[in-house]
matplotlib code that plots the C-alpha trace (Angstrom):
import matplotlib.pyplot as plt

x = [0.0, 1.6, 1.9, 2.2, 5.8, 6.8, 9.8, 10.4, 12.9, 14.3, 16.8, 17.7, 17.1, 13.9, 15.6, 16.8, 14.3, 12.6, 15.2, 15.4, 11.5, 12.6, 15.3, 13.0, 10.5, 13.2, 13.4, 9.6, 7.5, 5.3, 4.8, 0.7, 0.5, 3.3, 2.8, 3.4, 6.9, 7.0, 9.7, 12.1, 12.2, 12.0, 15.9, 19.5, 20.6, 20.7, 22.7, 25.9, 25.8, 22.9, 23.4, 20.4, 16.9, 16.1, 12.7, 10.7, 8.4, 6.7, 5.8, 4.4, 4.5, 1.6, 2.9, 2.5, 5.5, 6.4, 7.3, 10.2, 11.8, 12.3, 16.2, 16.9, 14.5, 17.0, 19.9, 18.8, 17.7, 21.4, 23.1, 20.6, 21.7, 25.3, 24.7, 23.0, 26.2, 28.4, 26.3, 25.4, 29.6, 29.1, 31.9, 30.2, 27.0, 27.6, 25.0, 22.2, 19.1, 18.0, 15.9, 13.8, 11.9, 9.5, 6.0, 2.5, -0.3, -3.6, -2.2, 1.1, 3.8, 7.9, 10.5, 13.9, 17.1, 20.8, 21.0, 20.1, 18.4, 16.0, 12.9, 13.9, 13.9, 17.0, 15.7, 18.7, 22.2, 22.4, 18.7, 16.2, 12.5, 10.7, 7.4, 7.1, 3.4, 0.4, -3.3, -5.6, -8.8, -8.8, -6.1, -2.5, -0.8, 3.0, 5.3, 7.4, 10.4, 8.3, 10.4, 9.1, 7.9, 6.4, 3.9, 2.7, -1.0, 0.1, 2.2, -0.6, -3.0, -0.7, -0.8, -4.0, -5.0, -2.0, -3.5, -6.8, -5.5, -3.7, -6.9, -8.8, -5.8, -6.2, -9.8, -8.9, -6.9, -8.7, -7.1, -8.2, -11.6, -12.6, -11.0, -14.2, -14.9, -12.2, -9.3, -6.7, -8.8]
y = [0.0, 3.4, 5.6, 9.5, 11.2, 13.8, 15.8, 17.6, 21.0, 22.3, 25.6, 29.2, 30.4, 30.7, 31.3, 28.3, 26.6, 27.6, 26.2, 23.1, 22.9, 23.9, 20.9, 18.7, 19.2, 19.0, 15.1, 14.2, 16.3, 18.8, 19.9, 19.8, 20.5, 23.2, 23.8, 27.1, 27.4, 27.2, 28.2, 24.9, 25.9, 21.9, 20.9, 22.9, 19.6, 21.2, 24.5, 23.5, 22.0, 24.4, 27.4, 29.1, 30.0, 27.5, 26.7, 23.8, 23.2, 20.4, 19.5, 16.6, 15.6, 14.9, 12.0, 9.0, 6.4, 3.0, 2.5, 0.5, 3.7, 5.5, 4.1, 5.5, 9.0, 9.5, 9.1, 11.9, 14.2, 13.3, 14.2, 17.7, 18.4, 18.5, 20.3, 23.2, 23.2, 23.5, 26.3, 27.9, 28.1, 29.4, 27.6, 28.4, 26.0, 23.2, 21.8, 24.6, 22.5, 18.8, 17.7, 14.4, 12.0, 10.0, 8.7, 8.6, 6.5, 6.0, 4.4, 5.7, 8.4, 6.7, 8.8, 8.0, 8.1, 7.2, 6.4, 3.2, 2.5, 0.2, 1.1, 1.5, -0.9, -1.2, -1.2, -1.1, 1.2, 2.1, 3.7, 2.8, 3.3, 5.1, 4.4, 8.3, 8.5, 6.4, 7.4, 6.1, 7.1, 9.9, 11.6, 11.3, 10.2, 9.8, 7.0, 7.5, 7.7, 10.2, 13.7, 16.3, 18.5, 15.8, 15.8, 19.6, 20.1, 22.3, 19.6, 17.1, 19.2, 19.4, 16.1, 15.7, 17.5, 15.1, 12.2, 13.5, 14.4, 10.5, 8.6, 11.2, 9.9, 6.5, 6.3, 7.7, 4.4, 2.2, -1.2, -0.4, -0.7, 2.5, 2.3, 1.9, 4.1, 3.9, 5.1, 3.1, 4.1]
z = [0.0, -0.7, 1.6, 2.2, 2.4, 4.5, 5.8, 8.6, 8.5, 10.8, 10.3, 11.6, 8.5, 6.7, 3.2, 4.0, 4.6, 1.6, -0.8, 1.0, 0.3, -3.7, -3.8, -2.2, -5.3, -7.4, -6.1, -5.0, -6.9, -5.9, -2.0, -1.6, 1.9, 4.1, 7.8, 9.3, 10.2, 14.3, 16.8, 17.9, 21.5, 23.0, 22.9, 22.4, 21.1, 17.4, 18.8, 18.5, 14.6, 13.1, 15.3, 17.3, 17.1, 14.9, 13.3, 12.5, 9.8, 7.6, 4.0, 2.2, -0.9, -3.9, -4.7, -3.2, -2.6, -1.2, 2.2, 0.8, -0.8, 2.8, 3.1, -0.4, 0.4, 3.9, 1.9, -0.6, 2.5, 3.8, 0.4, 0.5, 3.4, 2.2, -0.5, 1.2, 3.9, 1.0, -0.9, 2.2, 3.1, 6.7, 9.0, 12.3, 11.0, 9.9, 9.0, 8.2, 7.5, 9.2, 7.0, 8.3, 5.9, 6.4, 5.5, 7.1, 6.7, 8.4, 11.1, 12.3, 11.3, 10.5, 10.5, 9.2, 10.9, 11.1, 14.3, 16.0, 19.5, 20.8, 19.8, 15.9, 13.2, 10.7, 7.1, 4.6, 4.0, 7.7, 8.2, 10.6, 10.4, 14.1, 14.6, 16.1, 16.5, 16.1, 15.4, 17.8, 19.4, 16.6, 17.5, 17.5, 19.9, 21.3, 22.1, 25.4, 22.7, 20.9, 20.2, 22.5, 19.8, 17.9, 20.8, 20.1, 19.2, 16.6, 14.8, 15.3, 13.3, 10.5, 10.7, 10.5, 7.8, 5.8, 7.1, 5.7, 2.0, 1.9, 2.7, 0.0, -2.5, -1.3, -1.9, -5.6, -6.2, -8.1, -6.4, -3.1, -1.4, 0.8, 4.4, 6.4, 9.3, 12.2, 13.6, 11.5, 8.2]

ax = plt.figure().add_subplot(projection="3d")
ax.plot(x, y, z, "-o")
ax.set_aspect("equal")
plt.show()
């Protein structure tokens, strides 16, 4: 079943952020949903590499995609990354834009990562898959490995309104019933 991508940015710099958004359409097609861009106020962790008062925001993507694609989508979002370090040549950041993949689908939101830990599954060429959130009860709702943003309200609306544009596009799909009424559907 496809599912829906997304990436989360994350950057001090809102030109920035805006041509990661450009280069990420470059590579998986047009965005059809962009949250608001939001202050990144729930960890320093990101200080020392990407510098301060960084911002968060979100896009998916129009396109749908296999789940199976998400080790190759990372390592893209890795190489970007790079790529916007080098054109951005600014020593005292280096690395001006985290950009997360992952998917969603009616049931949960993955993220991507290069790091491993207990609670992540290794897929293939060093990433791992995070089960961050899961929809139940009609609503999101967090893991206790969950990122602390990730639990905002504000993030889970975005989500929401993601969540509602995939089942629209997979109701479209000819090869697959309707999802009935529920909170995985």
């Amino acid at each position: 079943m496809p599912v829906k991508l997304l990436a989360g940015l994350l950057s001090g710099d809102t030109d920035l952020l805006a041509r990661a958004r450009q280069l990420l359409s470059r590579e998986f097609g047009p965005v059809d949903l962009a949250s608001d861009i939001w202050p990144f106020t729930h960890t320093d962790y990101y200080t020392a590499e990407m510098g301060p008062h960084l911002q968060r925001c979100f896009l998916s993507f129009e396109r749908l995609m296999a789940p199976a694609r998400l080790p190759e989508i990372k390592l893209c979002t890795n190489a970007l990354e790079q790529r916007l370090a080098d054109e951005c040549l600014a020593p005292e950041c280096a690395r001006p834009v985290n950009i997360d993949p992952g998917y969603l689908d009616l049931a949960k939101l993955i993220l991507a990562t290069t790091k491993d830990h207990g609670h992540r599954v290794y897929l293939d060429q060093g990433i791992y898959a995070e089960v961050t959130l899961r929809y139940a009860g009609g609503a999101w709702q967090p893991w206790p490995w969950t990122y602390p943003d990730y639990r905002q309200p504000e993030y889970h609306a975005f989500f929401d309104r993601v969540r509602s544009a995939y089942r629209a596009q997979r109701q479209a799909l000819p090869q697959w019933p309707a999802p009935a009424d529920g909170d995985h559907a």
